[in-house]
Chimera marker file (.cmm) of the C-alpha trace (Angstrom):
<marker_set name="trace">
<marker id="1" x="61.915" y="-25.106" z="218.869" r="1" g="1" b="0" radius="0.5"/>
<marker id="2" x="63.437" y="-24.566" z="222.451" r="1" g="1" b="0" radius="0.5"/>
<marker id="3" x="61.815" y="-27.915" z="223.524" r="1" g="1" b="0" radius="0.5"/>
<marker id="4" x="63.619" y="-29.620" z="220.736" r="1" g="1" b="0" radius="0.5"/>
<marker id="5" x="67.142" y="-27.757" z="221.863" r="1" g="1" b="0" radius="0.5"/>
<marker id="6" x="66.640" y="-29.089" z="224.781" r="1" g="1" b="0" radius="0.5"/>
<marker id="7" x="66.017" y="-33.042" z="224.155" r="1" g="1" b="0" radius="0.5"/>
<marker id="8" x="68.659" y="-32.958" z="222.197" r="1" g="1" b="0" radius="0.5"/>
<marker id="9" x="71.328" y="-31.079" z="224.482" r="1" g="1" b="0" radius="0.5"/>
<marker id="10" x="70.083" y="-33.765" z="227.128" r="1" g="1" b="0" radius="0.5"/>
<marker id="11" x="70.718" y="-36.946" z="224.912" r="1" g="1" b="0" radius="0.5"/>
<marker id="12" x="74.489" y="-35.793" z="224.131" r="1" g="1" b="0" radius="0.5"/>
<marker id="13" x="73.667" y="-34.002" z="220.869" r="1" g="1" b="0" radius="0.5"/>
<marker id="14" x="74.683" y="-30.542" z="219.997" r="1" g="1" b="0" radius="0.5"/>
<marker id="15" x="71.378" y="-28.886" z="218.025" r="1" g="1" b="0" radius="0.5"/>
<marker id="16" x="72.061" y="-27.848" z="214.679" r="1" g="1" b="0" radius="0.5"/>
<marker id="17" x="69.856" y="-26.060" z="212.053" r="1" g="1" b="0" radius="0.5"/>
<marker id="18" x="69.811" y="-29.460" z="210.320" r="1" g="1" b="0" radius="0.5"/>
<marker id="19" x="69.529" y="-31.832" z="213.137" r="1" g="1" b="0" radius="0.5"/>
<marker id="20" x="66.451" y="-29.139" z="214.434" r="1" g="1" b="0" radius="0.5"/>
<marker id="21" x="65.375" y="-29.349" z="211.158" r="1" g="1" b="0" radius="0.5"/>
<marker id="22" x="65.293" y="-33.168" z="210.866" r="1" g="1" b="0" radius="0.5"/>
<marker id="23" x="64.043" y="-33.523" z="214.241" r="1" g="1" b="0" radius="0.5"/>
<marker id="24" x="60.949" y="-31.519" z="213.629" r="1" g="1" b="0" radius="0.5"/>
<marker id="25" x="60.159" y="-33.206" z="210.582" r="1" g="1" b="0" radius="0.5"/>
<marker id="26" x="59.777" y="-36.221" z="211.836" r="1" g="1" b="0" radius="0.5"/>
<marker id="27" x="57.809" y="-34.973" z="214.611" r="1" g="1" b="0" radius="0.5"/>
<marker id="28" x="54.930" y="-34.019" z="212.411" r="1" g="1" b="0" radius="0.5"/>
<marker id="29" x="54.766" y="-37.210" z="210.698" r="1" g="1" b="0" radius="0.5"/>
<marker id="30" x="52.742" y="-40.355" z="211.473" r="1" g="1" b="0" radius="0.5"/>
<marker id="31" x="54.373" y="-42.636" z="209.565" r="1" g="1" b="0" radius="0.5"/>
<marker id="32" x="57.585" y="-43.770" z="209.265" r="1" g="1" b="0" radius="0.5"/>
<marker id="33" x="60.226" y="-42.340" z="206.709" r="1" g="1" b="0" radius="0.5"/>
<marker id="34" x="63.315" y="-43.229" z="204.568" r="1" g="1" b="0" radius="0.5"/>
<marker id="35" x="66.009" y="-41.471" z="204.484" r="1" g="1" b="0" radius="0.5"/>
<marker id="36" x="65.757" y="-41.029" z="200.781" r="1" g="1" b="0" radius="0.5"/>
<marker id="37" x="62.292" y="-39.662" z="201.127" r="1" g="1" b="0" radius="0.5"/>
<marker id="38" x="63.951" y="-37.778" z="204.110" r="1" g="1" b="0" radius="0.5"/>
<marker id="39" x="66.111" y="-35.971" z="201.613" r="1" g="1" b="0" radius="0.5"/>
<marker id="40" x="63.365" y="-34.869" z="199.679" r="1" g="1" b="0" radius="0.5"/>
<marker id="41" x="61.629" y="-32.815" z="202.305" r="1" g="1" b="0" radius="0.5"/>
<marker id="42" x="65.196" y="-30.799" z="202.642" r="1" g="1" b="0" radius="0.5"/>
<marker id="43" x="66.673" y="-30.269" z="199.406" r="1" g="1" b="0" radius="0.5"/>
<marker id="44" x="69.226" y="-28.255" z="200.049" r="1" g="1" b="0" radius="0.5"/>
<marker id="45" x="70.994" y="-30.873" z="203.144" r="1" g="1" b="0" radius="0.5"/>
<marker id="46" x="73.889" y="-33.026" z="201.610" r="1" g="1" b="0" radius="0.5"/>
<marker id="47" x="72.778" y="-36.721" z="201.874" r="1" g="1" b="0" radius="0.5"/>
<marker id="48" x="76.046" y="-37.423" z="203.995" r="1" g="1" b="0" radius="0.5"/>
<marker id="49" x="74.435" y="-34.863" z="206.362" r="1" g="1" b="0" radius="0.5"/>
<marker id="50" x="71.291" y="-36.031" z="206.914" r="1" g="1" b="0" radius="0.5"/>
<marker id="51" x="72.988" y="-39.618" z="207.038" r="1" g="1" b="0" radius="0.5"/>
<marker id="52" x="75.402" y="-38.786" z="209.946" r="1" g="1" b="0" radius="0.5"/>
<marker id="53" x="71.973" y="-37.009" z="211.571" r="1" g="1" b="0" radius="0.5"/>
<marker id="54" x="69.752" y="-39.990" z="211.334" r="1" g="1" b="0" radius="0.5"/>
<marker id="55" x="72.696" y="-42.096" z="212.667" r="1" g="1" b="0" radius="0.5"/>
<marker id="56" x="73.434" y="-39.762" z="215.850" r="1" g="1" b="0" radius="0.5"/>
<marker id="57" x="69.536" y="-39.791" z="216.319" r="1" g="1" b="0" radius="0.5"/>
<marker id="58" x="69.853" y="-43.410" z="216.018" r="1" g="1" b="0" radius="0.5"/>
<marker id="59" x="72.729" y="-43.598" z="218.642" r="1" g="1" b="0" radius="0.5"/>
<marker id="60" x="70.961" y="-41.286" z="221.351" r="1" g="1" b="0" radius="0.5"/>
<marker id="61" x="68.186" y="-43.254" z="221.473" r="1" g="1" b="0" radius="0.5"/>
<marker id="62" x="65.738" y="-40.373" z="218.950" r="1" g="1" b="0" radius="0.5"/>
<marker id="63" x="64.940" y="-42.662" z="216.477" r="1" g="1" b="0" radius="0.5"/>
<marker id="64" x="64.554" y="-46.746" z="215.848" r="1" g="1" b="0" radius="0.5"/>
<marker id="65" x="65.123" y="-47.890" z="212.496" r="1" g="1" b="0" radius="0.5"/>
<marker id="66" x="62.379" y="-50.203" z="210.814" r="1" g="1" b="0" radius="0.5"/>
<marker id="67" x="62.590" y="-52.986" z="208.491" r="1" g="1" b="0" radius="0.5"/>
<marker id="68" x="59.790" y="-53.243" z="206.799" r="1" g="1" b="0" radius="0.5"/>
<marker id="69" x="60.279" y="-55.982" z="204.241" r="1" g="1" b="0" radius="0.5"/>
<marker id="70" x="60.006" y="-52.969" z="201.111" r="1" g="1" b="0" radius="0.5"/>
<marker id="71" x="64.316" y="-53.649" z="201.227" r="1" g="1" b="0" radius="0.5"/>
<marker id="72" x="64.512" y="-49.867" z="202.431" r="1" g="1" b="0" radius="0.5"/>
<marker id="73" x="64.734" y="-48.985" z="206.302" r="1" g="1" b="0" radius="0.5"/>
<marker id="74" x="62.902" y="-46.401" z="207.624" r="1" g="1" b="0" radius="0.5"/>
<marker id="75" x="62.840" y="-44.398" z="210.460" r="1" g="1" b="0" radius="0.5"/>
<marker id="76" x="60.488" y="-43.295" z="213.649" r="1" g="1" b="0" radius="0.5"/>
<marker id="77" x="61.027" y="-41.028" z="216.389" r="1" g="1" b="0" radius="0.5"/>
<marker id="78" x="61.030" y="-43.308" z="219.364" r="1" g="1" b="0" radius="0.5"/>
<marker id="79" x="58.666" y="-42.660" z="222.613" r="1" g="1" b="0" radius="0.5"/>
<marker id="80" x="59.652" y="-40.426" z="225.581" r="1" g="1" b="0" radius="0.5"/>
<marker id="81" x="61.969" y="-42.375" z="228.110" r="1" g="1" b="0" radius="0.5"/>
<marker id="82" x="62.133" y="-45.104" z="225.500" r="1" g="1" b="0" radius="0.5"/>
<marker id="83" x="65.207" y="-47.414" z="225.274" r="1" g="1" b="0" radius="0.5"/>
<marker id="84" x="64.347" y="-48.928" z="222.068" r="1" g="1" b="0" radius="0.5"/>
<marker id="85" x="66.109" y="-52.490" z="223.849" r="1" g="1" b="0" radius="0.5"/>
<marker id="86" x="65.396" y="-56.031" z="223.579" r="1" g="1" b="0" radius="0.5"/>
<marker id="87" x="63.066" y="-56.983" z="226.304" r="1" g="1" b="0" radius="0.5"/>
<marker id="88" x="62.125" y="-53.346" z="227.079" r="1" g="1" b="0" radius="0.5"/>
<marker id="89" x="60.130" y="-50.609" z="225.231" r="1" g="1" b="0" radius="0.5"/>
<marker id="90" x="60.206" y="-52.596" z="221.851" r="1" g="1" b="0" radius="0.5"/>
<marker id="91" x="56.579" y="-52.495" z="219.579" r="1" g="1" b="0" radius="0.5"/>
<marker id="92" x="54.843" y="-53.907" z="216.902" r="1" g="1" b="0" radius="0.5"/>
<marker id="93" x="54.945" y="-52.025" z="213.259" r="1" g="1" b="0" radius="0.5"/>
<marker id="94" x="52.426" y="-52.103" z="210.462" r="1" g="1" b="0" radius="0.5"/>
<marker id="95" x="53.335" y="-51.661" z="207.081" r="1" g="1" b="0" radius="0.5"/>
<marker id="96" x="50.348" y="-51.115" z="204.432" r="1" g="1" b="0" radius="0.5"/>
<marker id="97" x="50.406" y="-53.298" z="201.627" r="1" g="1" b="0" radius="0.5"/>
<marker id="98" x="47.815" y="-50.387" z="199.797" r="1" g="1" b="0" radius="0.5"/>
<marker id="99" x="49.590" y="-47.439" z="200.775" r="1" g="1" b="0" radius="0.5"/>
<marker id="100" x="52.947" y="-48.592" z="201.533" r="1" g="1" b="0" radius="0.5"/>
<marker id="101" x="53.359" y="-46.632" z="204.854" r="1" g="1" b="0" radius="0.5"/>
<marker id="102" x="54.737" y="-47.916" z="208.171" r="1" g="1" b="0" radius="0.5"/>
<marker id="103" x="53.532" y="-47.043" z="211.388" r="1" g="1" b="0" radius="0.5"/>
<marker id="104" x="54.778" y="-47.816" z="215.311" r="1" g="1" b="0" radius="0.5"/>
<marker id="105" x="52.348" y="-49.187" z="216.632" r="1" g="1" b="0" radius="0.5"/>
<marker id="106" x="53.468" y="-48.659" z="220.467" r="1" g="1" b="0" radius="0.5"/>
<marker id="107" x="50.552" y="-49.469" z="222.467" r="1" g="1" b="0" radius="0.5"/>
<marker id="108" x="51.283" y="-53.413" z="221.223" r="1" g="1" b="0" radius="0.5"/>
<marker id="109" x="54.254" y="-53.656" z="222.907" r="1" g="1" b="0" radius="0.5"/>
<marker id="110" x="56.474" y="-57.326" z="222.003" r="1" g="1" b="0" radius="0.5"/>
<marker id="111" x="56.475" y="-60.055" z="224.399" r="1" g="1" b="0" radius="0.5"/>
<marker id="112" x="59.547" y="-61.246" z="225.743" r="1" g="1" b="0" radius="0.5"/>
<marker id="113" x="61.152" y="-64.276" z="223.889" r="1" g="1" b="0" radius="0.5"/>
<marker id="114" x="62.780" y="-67.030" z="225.275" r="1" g="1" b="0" radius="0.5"/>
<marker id="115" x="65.369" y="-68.451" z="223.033" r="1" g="1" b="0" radius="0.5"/>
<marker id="116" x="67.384" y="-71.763" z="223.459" r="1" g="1" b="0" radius="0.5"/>
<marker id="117" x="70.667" y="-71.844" z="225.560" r="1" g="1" b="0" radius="0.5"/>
<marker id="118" x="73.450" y="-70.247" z="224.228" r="1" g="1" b="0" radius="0.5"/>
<marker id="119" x="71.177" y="-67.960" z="221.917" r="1" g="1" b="0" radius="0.5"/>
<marker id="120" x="71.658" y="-63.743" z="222.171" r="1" g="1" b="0" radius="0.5"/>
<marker id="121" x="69.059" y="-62.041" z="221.132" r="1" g="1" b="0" radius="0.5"/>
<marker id="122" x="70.310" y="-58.619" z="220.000" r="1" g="1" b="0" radius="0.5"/>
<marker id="123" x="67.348" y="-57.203" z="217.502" r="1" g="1" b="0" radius="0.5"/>
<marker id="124" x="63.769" y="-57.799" z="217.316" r="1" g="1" b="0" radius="0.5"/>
<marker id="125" x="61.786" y="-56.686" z="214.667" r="1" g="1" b="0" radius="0.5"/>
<marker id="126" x="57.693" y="-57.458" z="214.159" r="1" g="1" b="0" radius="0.5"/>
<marker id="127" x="56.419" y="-56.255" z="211.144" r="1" g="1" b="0" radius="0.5"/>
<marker id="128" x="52.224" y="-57.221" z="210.667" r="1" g="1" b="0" radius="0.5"/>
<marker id="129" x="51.465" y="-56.510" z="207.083" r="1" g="1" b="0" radius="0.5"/>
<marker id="130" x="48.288" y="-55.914" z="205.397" r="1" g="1" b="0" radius="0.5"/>
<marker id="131" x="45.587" y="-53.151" z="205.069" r="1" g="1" b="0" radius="0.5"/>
<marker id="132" x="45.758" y="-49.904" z="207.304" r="1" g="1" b="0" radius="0.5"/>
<marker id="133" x="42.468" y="-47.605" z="208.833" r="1" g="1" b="0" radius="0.5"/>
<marker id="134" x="42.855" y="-45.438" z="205.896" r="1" g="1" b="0" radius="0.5"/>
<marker id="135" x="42.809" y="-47.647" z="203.475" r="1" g="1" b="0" radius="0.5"/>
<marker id="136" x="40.654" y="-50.338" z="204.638" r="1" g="1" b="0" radius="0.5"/>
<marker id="137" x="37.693" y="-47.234" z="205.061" r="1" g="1" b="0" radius="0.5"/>
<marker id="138" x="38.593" y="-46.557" z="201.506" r="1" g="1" b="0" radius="0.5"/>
<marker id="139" x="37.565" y="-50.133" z="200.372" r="1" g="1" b="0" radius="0.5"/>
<marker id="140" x="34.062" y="-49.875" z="201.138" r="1" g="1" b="0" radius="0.5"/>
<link id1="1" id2="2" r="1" g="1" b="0" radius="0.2"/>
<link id1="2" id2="3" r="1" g="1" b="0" radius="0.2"/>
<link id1="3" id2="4" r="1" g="1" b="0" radius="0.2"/>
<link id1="4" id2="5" r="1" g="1" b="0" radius="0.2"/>
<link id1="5" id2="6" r="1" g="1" b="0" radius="0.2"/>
<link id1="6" id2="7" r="1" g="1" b="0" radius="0.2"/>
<link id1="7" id2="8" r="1" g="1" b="0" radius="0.2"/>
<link id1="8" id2="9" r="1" g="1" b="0" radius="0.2"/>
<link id1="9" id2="10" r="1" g="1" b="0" radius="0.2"/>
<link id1="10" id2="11" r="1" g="1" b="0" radius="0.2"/>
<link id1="11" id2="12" r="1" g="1" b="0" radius="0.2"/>
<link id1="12" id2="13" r="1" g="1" b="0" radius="0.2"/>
<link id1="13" id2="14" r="1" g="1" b="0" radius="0.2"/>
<link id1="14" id2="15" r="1" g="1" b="0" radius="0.2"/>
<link id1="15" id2="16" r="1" g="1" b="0" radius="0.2"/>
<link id1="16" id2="17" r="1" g="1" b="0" radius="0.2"/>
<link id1="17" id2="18" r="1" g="1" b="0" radius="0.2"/>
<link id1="18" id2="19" r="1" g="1" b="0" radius="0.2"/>
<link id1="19" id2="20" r="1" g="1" b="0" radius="0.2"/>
<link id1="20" id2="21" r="1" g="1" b="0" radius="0.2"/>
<link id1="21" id2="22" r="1" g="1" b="0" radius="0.2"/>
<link id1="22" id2="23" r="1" g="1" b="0" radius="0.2"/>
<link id1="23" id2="24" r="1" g="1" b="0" radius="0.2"/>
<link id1="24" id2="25" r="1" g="1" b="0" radius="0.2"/>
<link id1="25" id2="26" r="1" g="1" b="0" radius="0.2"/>
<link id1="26" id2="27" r="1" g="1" b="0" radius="0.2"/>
<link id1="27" id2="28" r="1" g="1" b="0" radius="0.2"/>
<link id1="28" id2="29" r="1" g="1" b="0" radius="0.2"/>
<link id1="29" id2="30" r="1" g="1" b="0" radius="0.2"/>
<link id1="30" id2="31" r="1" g="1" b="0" radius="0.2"/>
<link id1="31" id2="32" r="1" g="1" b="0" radius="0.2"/>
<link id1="32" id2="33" r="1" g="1" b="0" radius="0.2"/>
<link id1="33" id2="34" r="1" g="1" b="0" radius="0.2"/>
<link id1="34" id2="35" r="1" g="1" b="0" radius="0.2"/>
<link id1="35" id2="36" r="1" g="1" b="0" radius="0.2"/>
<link id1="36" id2="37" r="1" g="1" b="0" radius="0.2"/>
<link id1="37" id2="38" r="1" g="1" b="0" radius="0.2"/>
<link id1="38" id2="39" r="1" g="1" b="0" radius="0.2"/>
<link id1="39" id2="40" r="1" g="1" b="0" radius="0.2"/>
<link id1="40" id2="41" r="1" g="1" b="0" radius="0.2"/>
<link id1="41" id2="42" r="1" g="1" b="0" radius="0.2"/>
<link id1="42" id2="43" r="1" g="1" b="0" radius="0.2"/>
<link id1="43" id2="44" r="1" g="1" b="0" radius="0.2"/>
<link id1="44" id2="45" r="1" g="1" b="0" radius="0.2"/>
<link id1="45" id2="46" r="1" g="1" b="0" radius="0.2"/>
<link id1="46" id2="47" r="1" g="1" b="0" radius="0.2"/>
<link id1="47" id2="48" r="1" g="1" b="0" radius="0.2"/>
<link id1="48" id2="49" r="1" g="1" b="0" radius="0.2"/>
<link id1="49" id2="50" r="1" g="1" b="0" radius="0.2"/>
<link id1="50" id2="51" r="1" g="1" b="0" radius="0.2"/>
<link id1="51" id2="52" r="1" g="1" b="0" radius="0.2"/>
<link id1="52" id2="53" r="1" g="1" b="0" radius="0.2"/>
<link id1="53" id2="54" r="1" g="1" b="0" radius="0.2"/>
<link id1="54" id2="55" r="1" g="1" b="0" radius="0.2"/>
<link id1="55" id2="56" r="1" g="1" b="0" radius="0.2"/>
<link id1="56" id2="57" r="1" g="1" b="0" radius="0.2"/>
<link id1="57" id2="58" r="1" g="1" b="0" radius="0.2"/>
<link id1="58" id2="59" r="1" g="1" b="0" radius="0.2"/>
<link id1="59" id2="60" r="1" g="1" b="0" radius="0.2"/>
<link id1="60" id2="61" r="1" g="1" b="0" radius="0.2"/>
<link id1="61" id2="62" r="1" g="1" b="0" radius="0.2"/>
<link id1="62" id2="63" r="1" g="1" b="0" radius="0.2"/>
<link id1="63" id2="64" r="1" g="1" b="0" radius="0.2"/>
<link id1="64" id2="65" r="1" g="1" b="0" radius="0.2"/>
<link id1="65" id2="66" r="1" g="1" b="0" radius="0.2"/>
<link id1="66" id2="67" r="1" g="1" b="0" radius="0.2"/>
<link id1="67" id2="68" r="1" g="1" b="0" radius="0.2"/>
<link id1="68" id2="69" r="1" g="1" b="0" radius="0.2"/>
<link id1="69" id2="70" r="1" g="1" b="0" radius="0.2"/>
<link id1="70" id2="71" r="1" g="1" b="0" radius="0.2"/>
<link id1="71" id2="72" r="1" g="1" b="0" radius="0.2"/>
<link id1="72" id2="73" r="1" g="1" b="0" radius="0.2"/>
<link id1="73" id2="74" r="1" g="1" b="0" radius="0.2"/>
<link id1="74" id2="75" r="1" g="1" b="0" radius="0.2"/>
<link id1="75" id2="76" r="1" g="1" b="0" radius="0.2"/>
<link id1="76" id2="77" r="1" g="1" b="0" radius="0.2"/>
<link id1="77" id2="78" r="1" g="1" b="0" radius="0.2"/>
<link id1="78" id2="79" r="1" g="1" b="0" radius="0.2"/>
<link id1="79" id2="80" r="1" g="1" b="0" radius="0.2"/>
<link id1="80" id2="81" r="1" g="1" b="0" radius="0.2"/>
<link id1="81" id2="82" r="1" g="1" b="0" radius="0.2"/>
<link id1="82" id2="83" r="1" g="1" b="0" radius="0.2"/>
<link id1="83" id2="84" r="1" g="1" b="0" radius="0.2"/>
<link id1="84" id2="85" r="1" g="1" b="0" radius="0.2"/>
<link id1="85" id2="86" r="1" g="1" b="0" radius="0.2"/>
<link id1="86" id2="87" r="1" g="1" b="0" radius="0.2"/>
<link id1="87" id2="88" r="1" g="1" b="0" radius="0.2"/>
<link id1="88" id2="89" r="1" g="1" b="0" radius="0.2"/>
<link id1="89" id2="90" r="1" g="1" b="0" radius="0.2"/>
<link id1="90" id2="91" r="1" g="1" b="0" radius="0.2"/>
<link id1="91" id2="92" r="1" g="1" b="0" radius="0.2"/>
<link id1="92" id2="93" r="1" g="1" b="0" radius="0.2"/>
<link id1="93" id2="94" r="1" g="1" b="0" radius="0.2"/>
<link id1="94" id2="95" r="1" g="1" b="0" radius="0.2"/>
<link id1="95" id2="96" r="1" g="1" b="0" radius="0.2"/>
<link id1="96" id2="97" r="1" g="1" b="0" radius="0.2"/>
<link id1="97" id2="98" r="1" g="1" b="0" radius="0.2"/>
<link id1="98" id2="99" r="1" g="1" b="0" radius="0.2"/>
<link id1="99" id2="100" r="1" g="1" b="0" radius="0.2"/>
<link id1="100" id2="101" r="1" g="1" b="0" radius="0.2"/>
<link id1="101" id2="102" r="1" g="1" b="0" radius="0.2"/>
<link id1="102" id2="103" r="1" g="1" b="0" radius="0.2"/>
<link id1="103" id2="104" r="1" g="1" b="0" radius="0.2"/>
<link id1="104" id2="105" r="1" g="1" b="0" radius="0.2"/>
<link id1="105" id2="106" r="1" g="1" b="0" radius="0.2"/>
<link id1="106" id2="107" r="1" g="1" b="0" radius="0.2"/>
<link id1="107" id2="108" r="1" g="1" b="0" radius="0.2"/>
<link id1="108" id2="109" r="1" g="1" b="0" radius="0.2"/>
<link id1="109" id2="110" r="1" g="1" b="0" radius="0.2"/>
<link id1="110" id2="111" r="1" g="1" b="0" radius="0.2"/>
<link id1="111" id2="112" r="1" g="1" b="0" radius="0.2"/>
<link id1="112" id2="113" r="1" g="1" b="0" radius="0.2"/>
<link id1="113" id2="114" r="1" g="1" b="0" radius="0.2"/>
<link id1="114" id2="115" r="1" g="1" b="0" radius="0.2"/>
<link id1="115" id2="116" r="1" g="1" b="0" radius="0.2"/>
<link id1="116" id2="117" r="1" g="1" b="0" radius="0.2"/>
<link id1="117" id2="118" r="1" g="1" b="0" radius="0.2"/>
<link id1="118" id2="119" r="1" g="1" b="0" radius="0.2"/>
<link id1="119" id2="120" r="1" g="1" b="0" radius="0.2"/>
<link id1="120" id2="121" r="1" g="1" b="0" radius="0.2"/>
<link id1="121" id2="122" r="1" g="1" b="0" radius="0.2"/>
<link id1="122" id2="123" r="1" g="1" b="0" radius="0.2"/>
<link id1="123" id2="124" r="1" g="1" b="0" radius="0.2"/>
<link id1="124" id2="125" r="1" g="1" b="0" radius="0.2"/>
<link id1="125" id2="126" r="1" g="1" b="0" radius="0.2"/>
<link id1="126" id2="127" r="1" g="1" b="0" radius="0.2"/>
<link id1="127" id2="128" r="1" g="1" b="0" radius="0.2"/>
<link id1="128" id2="129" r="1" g="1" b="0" radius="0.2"/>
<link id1="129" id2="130" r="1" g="1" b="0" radius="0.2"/>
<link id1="130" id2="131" r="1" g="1" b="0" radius="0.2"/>
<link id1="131" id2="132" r="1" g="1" b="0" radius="0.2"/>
<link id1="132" id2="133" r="1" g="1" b="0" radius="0.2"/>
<link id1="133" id2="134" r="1" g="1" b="0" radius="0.2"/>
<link id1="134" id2="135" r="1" g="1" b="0" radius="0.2"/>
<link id1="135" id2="136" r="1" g="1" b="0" radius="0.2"/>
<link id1="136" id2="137" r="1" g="1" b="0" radius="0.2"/>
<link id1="137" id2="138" r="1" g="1" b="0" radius="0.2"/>
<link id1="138" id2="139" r="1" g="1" b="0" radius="0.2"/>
<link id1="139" id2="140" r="1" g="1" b="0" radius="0.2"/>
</marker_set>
């Protein structure tokens, strides 16, 4: 838990028993999460609490949201030293049409993208849909 203290203290954010909590929680998974199936792992937290948490995590650079095409965004931690920005440290996600979990895939990092003149880019998103490992092993 001291590791955790201390990541947080160094991004700016003071560690509370929820954002510890939180934080640890989404450690352990391997898939991404809503916020609403967030909630249900802590069911005593106040949504507006976790909210405000997942936003600071957000923020500091913890967590990257994902939009998944399902119409709900979910949440991953983000890698060490990443900076979750356009051009740097962004990756593909899968999202299993089976199963319906996402996952980061990080090693598949996005290319850079060239846009016309007078285009910004200020989000990228890649979402490759289909069957996951799990799944597909299940299918034979």
């Amino acid at each position: 838990m001291e590791k955790i203290v201390q990541l947080l203290e160094s991004k700016g954010i003071r560690p509370t028993a929820m954002r510890l909590m939180t934080y640890k929680r989404l450690a352990e998974l391997e898939v991404a999460i809503s916020l609403g199936d967030l909630e249900k792992d802590f069911k005593v937290s106040e949504r507006s609490t976790l909210f405000r948490t997942m936003k600071a995590f957000e923020e500091k650079g913890i967590v990257h949201q994902i939009e998944d095409g399902t119409g709900v965004i979910k949440y991953a931690l983000c890698e060490e030293n990443c900076e979750c920005e356009v051009g740097n440290d962004l990756h593909l996600h899968f999202h299993c049409n089976n199963c319906n979990e996402t996952v980061c895939l990080t090693e598949y990092k996005i290319p850079h993208i060239n846009l016309p003149d007078g285009y910004i880019t200020e989000d990228i998103n890649l979402v490759v849909k289909g069957i996951c490992e799990k799944c597909s092993d299940n299918l034979d």
